[in-house]
N, C-alpha and C positions, 0 to 999 in steps of 0.2 A: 508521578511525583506529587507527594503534597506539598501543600503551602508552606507547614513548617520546614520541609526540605529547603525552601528556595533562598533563605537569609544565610543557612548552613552553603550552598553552593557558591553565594555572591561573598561568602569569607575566604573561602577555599578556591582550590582552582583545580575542581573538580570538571575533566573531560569530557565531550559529546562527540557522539557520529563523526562524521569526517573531521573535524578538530582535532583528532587524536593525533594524528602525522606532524610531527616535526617541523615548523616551515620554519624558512631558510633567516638569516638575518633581515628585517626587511632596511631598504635604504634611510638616509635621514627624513624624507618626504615620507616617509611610511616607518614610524615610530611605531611603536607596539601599545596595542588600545589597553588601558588600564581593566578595561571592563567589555567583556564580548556576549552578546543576548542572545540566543534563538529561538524562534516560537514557529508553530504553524503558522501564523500570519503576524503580521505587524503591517499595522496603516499609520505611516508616515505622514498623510497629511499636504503629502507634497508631491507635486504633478509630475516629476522628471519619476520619481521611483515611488508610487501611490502605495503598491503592497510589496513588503519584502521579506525575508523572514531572517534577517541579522541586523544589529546593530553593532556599531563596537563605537566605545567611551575613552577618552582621552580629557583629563584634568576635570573632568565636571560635563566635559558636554563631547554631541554627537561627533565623529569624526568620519564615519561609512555607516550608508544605509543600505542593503544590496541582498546578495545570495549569501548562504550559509559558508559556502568555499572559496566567495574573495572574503569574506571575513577572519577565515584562517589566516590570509597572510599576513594579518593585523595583531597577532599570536606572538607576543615572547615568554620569556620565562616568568614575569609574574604576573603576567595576563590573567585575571578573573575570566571564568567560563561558565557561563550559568543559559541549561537547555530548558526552556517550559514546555517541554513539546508540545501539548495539544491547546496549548493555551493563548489567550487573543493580548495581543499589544498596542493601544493607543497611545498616542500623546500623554499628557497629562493634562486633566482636564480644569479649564477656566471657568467660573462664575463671576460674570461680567457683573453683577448688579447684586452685593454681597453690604449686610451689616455685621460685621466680624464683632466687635461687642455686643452689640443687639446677639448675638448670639448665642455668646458666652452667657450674658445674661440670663436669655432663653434655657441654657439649662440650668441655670445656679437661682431661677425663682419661680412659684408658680405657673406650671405646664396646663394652658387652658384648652389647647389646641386638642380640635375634635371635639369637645363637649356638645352635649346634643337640647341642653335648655338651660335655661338661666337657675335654674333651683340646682343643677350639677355646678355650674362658674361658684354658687354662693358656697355650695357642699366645700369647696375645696377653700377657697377662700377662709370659711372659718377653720379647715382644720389644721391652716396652716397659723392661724393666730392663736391656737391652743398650745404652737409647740413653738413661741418668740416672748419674747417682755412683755410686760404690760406698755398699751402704748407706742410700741413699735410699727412702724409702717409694713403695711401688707402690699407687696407688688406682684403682678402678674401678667402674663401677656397670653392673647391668641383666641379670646370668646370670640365669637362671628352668631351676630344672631342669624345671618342668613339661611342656618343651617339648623333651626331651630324650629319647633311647629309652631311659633308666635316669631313671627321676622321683627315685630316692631322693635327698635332699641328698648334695654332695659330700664328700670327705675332703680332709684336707690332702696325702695323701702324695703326690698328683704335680705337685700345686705346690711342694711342697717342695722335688723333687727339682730341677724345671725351677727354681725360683730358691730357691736356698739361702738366698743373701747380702744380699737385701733382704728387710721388711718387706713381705707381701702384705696389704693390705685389699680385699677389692670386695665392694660392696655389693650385697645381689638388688635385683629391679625393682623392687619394691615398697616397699624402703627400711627393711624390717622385719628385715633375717636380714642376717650377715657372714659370709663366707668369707675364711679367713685361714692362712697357711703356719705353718709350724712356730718358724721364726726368731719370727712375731709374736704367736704362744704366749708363748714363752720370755720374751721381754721383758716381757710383761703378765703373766708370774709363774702360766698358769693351767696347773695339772694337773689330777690324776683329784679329787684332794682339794679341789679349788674348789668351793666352794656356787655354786649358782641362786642370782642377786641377785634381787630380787625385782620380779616384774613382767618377769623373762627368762629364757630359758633357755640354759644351755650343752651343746649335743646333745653327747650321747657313746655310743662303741661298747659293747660285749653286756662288757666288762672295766672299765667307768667312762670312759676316757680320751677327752678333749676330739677331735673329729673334725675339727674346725675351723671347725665352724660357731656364731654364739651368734645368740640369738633375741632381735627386742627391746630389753630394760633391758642385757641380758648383753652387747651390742655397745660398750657405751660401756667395757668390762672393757679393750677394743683401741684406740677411739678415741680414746679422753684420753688416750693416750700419741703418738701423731700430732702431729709440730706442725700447726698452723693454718696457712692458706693467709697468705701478706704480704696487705697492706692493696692494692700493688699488682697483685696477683694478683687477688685478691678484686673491684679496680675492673677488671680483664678482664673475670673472668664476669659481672661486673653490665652494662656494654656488649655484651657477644656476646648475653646474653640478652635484650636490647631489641634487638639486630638480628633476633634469631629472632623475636620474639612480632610483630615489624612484618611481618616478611614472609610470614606464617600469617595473617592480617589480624584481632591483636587487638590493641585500644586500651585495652585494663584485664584485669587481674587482680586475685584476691583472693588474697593471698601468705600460704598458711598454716605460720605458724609462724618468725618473723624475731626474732632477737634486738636489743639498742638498740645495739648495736653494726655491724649488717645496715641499721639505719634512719636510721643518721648517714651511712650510705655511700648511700643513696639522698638523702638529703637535700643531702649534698655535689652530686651528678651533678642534682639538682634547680634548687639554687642558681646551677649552671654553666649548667644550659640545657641538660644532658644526659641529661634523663631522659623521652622521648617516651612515655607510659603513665602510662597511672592506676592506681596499686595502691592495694586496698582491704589494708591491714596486718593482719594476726591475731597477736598480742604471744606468743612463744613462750612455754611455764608454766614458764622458768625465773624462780626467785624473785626475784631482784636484778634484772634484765631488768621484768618485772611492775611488783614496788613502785614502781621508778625513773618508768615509764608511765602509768601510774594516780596518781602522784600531780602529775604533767602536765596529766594527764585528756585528754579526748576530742579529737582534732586532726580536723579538715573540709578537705580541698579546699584544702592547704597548696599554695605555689609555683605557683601561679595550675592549681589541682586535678589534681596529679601523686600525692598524697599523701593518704590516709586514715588515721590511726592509733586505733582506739578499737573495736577487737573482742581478746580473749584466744581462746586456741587452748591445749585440751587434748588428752591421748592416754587415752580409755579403755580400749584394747586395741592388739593387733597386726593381722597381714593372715591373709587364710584362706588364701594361696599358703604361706604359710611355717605354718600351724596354728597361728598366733599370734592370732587374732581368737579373743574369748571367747565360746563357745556356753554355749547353756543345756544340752543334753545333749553328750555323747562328739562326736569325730569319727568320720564313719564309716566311713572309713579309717584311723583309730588310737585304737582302744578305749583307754580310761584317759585321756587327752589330752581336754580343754575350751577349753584355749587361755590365756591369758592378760588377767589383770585388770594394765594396765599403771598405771593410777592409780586409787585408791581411789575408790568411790560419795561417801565424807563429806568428801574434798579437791572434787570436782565440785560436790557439793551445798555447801560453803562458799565456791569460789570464784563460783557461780554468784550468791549471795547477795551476793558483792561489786563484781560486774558490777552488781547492779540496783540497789546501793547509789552505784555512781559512773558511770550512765551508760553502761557499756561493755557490747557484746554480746558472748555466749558462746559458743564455737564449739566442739564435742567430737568427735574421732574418734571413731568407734563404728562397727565391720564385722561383726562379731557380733552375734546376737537376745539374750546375756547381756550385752551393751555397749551393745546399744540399749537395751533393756530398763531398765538400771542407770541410764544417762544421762536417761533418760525419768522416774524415780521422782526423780531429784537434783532433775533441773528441776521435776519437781512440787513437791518436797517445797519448795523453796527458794521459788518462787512461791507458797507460802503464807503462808512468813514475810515476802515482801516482796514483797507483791499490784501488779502491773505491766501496765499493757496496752500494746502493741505493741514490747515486746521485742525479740522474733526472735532469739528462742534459734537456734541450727542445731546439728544432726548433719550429718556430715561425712562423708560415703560411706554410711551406712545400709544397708547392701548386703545385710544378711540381716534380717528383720525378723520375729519373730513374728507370724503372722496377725492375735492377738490386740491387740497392740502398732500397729498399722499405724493405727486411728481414733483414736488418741493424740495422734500428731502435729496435728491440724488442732483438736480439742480444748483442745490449749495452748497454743498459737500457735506449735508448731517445726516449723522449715522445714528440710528434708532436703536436704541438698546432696547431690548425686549426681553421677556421673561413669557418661555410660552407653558407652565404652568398654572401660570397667573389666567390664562384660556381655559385651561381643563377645569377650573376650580372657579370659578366665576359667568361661565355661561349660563347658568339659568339667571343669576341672581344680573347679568349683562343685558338679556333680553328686558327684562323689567323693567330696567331704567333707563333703555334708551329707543327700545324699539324697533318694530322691523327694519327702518330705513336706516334709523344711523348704526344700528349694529353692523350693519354692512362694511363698516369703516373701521370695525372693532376686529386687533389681534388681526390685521391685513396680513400677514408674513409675505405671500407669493405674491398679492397685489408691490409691495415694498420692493421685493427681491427682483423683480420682474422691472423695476425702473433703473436697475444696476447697483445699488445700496447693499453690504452687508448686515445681517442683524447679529450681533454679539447676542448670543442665550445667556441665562441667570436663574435665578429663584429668588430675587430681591430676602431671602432669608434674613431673619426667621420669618417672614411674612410667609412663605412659601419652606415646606421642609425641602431642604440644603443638599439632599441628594442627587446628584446632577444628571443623571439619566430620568429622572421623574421628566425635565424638560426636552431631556432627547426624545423621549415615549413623544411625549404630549407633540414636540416639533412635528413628528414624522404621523401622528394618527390623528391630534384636537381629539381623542378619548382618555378619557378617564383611568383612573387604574382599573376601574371594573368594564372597563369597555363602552363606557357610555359618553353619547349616543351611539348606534349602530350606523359606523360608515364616516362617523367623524362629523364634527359639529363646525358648518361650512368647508367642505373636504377641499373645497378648490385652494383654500387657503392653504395647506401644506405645505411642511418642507419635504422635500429627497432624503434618503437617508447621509448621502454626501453632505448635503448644506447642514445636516442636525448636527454632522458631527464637525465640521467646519464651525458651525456656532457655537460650539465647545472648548475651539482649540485656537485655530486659526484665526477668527475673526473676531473673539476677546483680544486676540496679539496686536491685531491691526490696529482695533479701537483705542489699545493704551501704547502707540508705537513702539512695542516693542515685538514688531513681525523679524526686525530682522536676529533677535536673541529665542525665544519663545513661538510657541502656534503647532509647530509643526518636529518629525524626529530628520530635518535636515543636516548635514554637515555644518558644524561652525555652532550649531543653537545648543541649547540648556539640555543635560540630556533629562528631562523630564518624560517620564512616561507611566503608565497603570496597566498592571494583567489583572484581565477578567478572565471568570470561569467560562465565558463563552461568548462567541461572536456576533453582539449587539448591529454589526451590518448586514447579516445574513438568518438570524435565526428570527420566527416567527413574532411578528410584535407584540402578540398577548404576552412573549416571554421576556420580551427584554426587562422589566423591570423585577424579575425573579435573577437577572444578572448580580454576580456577586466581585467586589473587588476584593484581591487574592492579595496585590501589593503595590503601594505605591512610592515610587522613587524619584528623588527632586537632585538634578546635580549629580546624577549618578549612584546616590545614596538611596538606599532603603531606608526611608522611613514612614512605615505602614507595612505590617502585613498579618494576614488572616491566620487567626490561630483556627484550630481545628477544634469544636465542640468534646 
């Protein structure tokens, strides 16, 4: 059967193999499933029935997970029937650690990702100022000089040269560091004489003068001079980026860091019946934004469960690509340099206390072992003034972690969000900056997992591309797409292929409590699930990322599926 077959089947109630037979009236407690699936396999996710090959849908969600022939009895006359025989059925998959506009954005402005020198960021840069006003600002995201045969950060002066007349912004991958032209110096007023804001820095050369890089806090010196994107513009990228998350086959995100103004535009596109995806919301730490929330208090499963609003999101530091994550000692590639404390320990430690005070869960960037570290003593400290059980505090990349620090987490009940492509794509440029000993502490998964902690997976996207088996690979090998290193880059560190795909499903469900709606294709949950061309738990790992999503279905609806070239 091809793919285009499969949307034709879930209209009709076209019959399979033993389905065919007639079954009998079933009783009231066995109502007839709207919707009946079979595949070669299906992984439910869930330990009473792990693999089964039927589902059947009732209103939106699971009702039987099981054999193909109690499925039949689940069978009336307008029962949908739809056979994928040889084809694999997961869950529907979560990205815990998602910037759903940052994304949108990502494809509606200069695509820098993958450029391999800074004269390619400039190439594109100007030729995208050839085809805008005069004047107009240039924005862009995804240079990474780490990837470049000159790693040092760039200068402004051959952006400059190539675009005099506009305003350049482009943002690194990681969303921590700006590069910016001379023109958008000038208008942001910064020279040699400009302080460090605090919580950023402004690189400059061996004479003081701004290079054109700012770090962190010191980005917004360029940004809040930028107009903002129109409200129409803004409902582009919210649309291109549910076309993207459908067609990478994910049915939710955890959106870190949206303002109430980001959350009326979902709401809107929700209210319309345009928003195919569950976001779990993380209220960005701006003040007005916050108070406004919080004093709403905790939103569930809004728009018949498009919408979750009731986690905060803070920034403890920056990234280690840009030397903006805060270590405990020096980098070891730039002695005097620790990184950046981008939000104080005692705002963490009071905003956490008012998390536990109204319900809402805390979520803290923290890439650095001085971030983890700080974040880890706020949440203690504050769980003592306001003693809580089942929280579910989270860090939010955790990516360097103090040896010591590492049996903390499962101690206080915080759960590590982690993104383990952010390992694949970061280990050479990781060794560098922290060295034999504390890389050791870096992208722990099995050290983490091994204290009883779940790790929710992600791709902190766009920082990471957004396709979600990139971090099942990476979970289950620490290799690259090209296989590198050979044998996997510290192997001990692994996951199982069970936990990769748990960190996909299941344990994004736990982190945003909604295990008991979402995670898994148990009775009673969403019936959310994705057919793949082939079975990413058994076929060879060099193949899993040649895996293709065929279709994805939220609610029991199709929407997502693979046309045929």
């Amino acid at each position: 059967m091809t793919p285009r077959t499969m949307r034709t089947l879930l209209a009709c109630a076209a019959l399979a193999g033993p389905l065919r037979a007639q079954a009998p009236n079933p009783p009231a407690a066995q109502a007839p499933a709207d919707l009946i699936v079979t595949a070669a396999r299906i992984y439910t996710v869930d330990q009473t029935r792990p693999l089964v090959t039927a589902i059947a849908v009732r209103d939106g969600r699971i009702v039987f997970a099981g054999s193909t022939a109690e499925a039949g009895a689940l069978r009336g006359e307008r029962t949908r029937i739809v056979d994928l025989a040889g084809r694999t059925v997961i869950p529907g998959m979560v990205d815990a650690h998602f910037h759903f506009m940052g994304v949108g954005a990502a494809l509606r402005t200069v695509d820098l990702v993958g450029t391999r020198s800074e004269d390619e960021v400039v190439q594109r840069a100007a030729a995208r100022a050839r085809e805008v006003r005069a004047g107009e600002w240039i924005r862009g995201r995804g240079w990474n000089q780490n990837e470049w045969a000159d790693t040092r950060f760039p200068s402004h002066e051959a952006l400059s040269r190539a675009v005099p007349n506009h305003p350049v912004a482009l943002t690194r991958v990681d969303g921590h560091a700006l590069w910016v032209n001379v023109r958008a110096l000038q208008l942001a007023g910064i020279t040699a004489a400009t302080p460090d804001p605090e919580g950023g820095r402004v690189i400059r050369n061996a004479g003081g003068s701004p290079t054109g890089v700012l770090v962190d806090r010191a980005m917004g010196l360029v940004t809040r001079l930028a107009p903002p994107p129109s409200l129409e513009e803004r409902r582009a990228q919210a649309l291109a980026a549910l076309a993207e998350a459908k067609r990478w086959g994910l049915t939710g995100v955890h959106d870190a860091g949206v303002d109430s103004g980001t959350i009326a535009l979902y709401e809107e596109l929700a209210r319309a019946g345009r928003y195919s995806l569950r976001n779990y919301v993380m209220i960005r730490e701006d003040s007005a934004t916050l108070e406004h929330l919080l004093a709403r208090g905790p939103q569930n499963a809004l728009y018949n469960g498009r919408l979750w609003i009731r986690a905060i999101k803070l920034v403890a530091d920056g990234a280690l690509g840009s030397r903006g994550a805060l270590l405990l000692e020096d980098y070891s590639d730039e002695p005097g340099n620790h990184g950046l404390a981008v939000t104080p320990a005692a705002v963490i430690q009071r905003t956490a206390v008012r998390a536990l005070q109204t319900g809402f869960q805390l979520t803290v960037h923290a890439i650095g072992d001085g971030a983890n570290r700080a974040t880890l003593d706020a949440f203690e400290a504050a769980l003592r003034q306001v003693p809580a059980a089942d929280h579910r505090f989270r860090i939010e990349h955790a990516q360097v972690i103090h040896r010591q620090d590492i049996p903390r987490f499962a101690r206080l009940g915080v759960i590590p969000s982690m993104q383990a492509s952010h390992q694949t794509s970061d280990a050479p440029m990781a060794m560098n900056r922290l060295g034999w000993t504390r890389v050791q502490g870096a992208y722990a998964w099995r050290s983490l997992l091994n204290t009883g902690v779940v790790i929710p997976n992600g791709s902190d996207a766009p920082v990471e591309h957004w396709n979600p088996l990139i971090s099942f690979h990476s979970a289950l090998t620490r290799q690259d797409a090209n296989g590198w290193p050979a044998g996997g880059w510290f192997p001990a560190e692994r996951m199982t292929r069970e936990e990769a795909l748990m960190s996909m499903t299941m344990w994004p469900a736990y982190a945003a409590f909604m295990e008991r709606e979402s995670g898994s294709l148990s009775p009673g949950k969403y019936a959310d699930f994705v057919v793949l061309d082939q079975d990413i738990m058994t076929c060879a790992p060099e193949r899993i990322l040649d895996t293709r999503v065929l279709m994805t279905v939220l609610g029991g609806e199709v929407v997502y599926e693979r046309r045929e070239p």
